[in-house]
C-alpha positions as CSV (number, residue, x, y, z in Angstrom):
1,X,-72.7,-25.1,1.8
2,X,-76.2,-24.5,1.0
3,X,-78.1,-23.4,-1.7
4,X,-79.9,-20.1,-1.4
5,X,-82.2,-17.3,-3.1
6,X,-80.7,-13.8,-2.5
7,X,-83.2,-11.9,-1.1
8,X,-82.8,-8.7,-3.2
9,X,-82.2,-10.3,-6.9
10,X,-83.9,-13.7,-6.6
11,X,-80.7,-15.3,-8.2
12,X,-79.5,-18.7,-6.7
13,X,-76.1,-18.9,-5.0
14,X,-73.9,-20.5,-2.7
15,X,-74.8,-19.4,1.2
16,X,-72.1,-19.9,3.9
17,X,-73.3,-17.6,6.2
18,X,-74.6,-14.1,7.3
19,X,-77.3,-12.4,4.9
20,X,-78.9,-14.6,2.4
21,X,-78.0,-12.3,-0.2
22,X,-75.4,-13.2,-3.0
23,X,-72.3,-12.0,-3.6
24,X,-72.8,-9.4,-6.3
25,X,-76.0,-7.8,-4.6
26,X,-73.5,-8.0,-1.0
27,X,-71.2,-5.7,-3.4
28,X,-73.4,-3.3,-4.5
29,X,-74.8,-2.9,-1.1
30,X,-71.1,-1.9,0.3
31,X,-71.0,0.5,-2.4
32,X,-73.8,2.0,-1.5
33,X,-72.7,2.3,2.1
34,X,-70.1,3.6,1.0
35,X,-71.7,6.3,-0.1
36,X,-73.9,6.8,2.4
37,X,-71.5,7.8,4.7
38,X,-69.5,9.6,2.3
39,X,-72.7,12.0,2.0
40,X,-73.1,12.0,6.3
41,X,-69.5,13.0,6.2
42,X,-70.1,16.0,3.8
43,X,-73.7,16.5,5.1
44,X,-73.8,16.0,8.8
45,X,-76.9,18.4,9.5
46,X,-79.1,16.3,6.5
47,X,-82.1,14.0,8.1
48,X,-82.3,10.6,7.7
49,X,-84.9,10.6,4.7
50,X,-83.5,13.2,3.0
51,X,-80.1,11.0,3.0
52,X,-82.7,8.1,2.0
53,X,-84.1,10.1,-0.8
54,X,-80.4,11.1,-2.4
55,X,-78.8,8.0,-2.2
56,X,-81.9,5.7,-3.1
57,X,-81.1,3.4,-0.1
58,X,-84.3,2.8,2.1
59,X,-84.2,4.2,5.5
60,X,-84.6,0.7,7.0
61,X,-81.2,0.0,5.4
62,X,-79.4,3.1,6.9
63,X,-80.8,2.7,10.4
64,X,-79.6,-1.3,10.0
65,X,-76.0,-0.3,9.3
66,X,-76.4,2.4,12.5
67,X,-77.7,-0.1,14.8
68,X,-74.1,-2.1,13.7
69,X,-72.5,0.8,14.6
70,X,-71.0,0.8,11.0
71,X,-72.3,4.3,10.6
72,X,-72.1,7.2,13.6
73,X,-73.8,10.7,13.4
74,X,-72.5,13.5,15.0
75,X,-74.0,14.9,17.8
76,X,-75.4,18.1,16.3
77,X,-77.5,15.9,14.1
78,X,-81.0,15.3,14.0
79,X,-80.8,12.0,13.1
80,X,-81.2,9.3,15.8
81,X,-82.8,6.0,16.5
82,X,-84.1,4.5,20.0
83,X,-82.7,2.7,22.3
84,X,-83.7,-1.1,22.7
85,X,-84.4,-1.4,26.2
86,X,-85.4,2.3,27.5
87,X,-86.5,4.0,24.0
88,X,-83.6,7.2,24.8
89,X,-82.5,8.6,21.5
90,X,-78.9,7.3,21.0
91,X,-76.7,8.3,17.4
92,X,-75.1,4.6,17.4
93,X,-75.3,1.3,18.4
94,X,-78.6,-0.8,19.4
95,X,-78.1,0.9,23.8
96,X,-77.8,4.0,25.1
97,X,-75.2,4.5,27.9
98,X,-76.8,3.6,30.8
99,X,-78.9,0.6,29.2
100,X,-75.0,-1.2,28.5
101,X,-73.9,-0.5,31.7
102,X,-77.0,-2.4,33.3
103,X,-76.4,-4.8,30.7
104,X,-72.7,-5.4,31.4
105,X,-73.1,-5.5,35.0
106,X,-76.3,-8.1,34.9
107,X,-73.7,-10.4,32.6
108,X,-70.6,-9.6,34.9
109,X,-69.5,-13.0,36.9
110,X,-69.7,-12.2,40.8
111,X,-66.1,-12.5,42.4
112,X,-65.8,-15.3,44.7
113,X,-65.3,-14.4,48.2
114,X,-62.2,-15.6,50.1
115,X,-63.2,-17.9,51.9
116,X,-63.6,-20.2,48.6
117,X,-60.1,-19.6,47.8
118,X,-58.8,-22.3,50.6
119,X,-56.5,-24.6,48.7
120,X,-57.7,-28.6,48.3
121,X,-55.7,-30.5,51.2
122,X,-52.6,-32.7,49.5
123,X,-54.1,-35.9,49.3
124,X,-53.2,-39.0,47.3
125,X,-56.3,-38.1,44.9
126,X,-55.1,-34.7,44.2
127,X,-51.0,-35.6,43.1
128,X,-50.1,-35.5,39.8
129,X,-49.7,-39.2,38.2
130,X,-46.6,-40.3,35.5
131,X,-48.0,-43.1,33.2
132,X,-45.2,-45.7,33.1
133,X,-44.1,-47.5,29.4
């Protein structure tokens, strides 16, 4: 454990891990998610400052808990932020569709072919060995 200054209060506390922010400001920043998406729910057509402005959370805030796909819009709403790689508007997430495709595919392992499936030949190096007492 580590000593740390929140970085909303300025208060000293205890850091383990994740956001250097301590544990009451952590709470009050659920609560105000929370809320937020309480108020999406009930007000799916608002825009992103205007939810800004009624629940005195910054924008940079809301778009941080969309980009951890905590928060979803629906798709009649105006609100939407870009994708990483290709700049698309997407309503969740840090990739649009297409973007984590490419992505999964470039990190998928290629299948070895069968010809690398021949099994090792039985030789004395390759038996299993009982330790003796």
């Amino acid at each position: 454990m580590d000593l740390a200054t929140c970085r909303k209060c300025g208060k000293l506390f205890n850091y383990i891990h994740g956001e250097r922010l301590c544990p009451n400001c952590i709470k009050e920043t659920e609560e105000k998610f929370k809320q937020v998406k309480k108020y999406v729910y009930d007000n799916p057509t608002a825009g992103i400052d205007k939810i800004s402005q009624d629940n005195d959370v910054s924008v940079r805030q809301i778009k941080k808990w969309v980009r951890e796909e905590r928060l979803v819009f629906s798709q009649d709403s105006p609100i939407g932020i870009e994708c990483e790689m290709c700049g698309q508007t997407i309503k969740t997430g840090r990739y649009c569709m297409d973007c984590a495709t490419k992505i999964r595919k470039g990190l998928a392992m290629p299948r070895p072919s069968r010809e690398l499936d021949i099994p090792a030949p039985n030789t004395r190096e390759n038996r299993m060995r009982f330790m003796k007492n």
